[in-house]
C-alpha positions as CSV (number, residue, x, y, z in Angstrom):
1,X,8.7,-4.2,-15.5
2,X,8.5,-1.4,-12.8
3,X,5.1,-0.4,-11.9
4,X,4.1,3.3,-10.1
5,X,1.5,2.4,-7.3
6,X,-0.1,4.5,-4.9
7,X,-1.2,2.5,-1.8
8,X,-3.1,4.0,0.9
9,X,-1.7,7.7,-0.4
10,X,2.0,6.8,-0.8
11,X,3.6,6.6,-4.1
12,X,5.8,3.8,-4.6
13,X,7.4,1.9,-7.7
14,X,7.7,-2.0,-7.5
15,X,9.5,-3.6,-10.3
16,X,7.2,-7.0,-10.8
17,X,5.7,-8.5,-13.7
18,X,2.9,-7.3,-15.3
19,X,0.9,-10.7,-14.1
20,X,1.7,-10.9,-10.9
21,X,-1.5,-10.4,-8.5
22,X,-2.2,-7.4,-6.3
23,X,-2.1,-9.4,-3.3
24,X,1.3,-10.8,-3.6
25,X,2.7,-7.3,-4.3
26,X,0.9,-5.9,-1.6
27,X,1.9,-8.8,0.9
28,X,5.1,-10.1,-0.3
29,X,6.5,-6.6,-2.0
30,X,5.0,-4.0,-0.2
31,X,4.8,-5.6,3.0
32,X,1.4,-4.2,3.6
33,X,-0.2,-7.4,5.7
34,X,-4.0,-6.7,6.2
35,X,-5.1,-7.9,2.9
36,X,-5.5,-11.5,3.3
37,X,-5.4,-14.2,1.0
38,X,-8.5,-16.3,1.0
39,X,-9.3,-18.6,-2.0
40,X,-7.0,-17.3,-4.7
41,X,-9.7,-17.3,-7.6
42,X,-11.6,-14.6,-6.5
43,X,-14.5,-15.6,-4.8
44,X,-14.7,-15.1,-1.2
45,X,-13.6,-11.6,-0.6
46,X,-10.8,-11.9,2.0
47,X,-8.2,-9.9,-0.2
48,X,-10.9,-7.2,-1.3
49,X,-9.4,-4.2,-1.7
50,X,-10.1,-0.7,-3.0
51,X,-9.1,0.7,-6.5
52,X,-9.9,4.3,-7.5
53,X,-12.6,3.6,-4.6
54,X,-14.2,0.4,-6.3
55,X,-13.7,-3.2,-3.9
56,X,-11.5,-5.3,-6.0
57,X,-10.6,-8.8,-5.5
58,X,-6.3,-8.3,-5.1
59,X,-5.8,-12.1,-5.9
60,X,-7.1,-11.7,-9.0
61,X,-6.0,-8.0,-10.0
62,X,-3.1,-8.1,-11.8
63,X,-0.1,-5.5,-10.5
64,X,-0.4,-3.9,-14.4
65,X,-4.3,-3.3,-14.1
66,X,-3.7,-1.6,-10.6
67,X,-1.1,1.2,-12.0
68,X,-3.9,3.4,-13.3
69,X,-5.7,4.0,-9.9
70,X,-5.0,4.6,-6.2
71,X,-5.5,1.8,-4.5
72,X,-6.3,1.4,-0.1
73,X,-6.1,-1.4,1.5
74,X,-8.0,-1.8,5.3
75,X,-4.5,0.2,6.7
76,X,-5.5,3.0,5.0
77,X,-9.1,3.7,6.4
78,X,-7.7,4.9,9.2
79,X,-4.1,4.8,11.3
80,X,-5.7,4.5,14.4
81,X,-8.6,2.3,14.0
82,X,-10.8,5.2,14.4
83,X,-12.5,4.9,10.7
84,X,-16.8,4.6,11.5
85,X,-16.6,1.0,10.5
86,X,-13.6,-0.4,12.3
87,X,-15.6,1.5,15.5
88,X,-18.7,-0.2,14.6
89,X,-17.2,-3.4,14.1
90,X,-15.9,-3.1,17.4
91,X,-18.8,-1.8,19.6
92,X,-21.0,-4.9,17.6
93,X,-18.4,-7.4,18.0
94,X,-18.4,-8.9,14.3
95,X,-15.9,-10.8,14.1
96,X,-15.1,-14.0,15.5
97,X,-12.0,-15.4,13.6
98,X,-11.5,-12.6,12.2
99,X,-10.0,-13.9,8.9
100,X,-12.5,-12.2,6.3
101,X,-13.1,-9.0,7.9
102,X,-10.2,-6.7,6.1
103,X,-12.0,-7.4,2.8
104,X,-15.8,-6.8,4.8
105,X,-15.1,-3.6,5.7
106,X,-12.9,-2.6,2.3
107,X,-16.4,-3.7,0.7
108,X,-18.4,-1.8,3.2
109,X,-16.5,1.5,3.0
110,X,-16.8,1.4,-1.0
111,X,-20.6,1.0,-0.4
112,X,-20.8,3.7,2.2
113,X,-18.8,6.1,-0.2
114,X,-21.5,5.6,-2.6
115,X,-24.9,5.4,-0.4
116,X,-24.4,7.2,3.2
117,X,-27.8,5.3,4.0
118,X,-27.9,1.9,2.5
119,X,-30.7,-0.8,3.3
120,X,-30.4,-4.0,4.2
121,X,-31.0,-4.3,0.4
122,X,-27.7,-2.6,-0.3
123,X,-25.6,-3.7,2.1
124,X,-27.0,-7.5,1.1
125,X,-25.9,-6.6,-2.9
126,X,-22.8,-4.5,-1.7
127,X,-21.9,-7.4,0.6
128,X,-22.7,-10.1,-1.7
129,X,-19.2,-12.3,-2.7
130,X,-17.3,-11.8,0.6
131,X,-18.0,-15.0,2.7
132,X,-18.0,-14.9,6.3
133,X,-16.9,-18.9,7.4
134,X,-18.6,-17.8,11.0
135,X,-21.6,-16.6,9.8
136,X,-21.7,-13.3,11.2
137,X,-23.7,-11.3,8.5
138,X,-26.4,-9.9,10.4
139,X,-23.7,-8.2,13.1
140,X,-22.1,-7.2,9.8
141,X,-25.1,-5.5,8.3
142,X,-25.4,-4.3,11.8
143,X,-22.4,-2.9,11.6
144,X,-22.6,-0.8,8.2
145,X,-25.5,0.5,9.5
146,X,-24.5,2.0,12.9
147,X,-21.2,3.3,10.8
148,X,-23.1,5.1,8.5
149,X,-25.5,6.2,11.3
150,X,-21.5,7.6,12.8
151,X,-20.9,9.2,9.6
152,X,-24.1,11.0,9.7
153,X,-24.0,12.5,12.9
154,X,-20.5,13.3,12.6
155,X,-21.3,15.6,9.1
156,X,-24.2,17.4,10.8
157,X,-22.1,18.7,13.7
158,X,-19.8,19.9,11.5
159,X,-21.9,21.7,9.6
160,X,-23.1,24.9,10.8
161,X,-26.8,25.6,11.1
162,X,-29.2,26.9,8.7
163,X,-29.3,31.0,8.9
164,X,-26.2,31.4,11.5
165,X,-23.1,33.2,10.5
């Protein structure tokens, strides 16, 4: 059955079944490659995408429950790499394989949509579900936080001051 998807802004029809996971439409249809797949039940977070703004797990989203909502994947944050978190996760040096960190910063910009200044507490429960194999959590939490320190000082010089015209 033909499904209408918007990925990372684009409209675009695949004609898959209903059952077939995000990821492998994504991946295999769409040839969008930064999704990866990680466990395929779930549970680690490497294929975490974004629908209508909300990290998903694309091994386990079915194509048919991802019609009703735009969906971004980690090549839509930015074109460039210039997004606040794939800065931050470059000035902190997160990764070191590399493998899970598509889905880390998916989850990370979902939380930082929501809370433009999470605690450790937040990031910890936003975080919670995507496995790092190398362990680098507190350079991720590190991360979030100097991203969202980015976003912050990027939205007050932009705004104009209090009582100027």
């Amino acid at each position: 059955m033909p499904y209408k998807l918007t990925v990372n802004g684009t409209a675009t029809m695949v004609d898959v079944p209903g059952d077939m996971p995000l990821l492998w439409v994504l991946r295999d249809v769409l040839n969008i490659k930064g999704t990866k797949f990680g466990c395929g039940i779930g549970q680690c977070g490497a294929c975490t995408v974004q629908l209508g703004g909300r990290p998903v797990r694309s091994c386990s989203t079915p194509v048919s429950n991802a019609a009703s909502a735009p969906i971004m994947t980690i090549e839509g944050l930015s074109a460039d790499g210039s997004h606040p978190l794939q800065r931050a996760w470059q000035d902190i040096d997160v990764p070191q394989c590399g493998y899970c960190q598509a889905g880390q910063i998916m989850a990370a910009a979902a939380l930082l949509a929501r809370i433009s200044k999470p605690t450790d507490k937040d990031i910890d429960a936003a975080m919670n579900g995507n496995l790092c194999r190398c362990g680098t959590y507190t350079r991720i939490r590190e991360a979030i936080h100097r991203a969202a320190e980015m976003t912050s000082s990027a939205a007050s010089t932009a705004r104009p001051a209090a009582g100027r015209d």
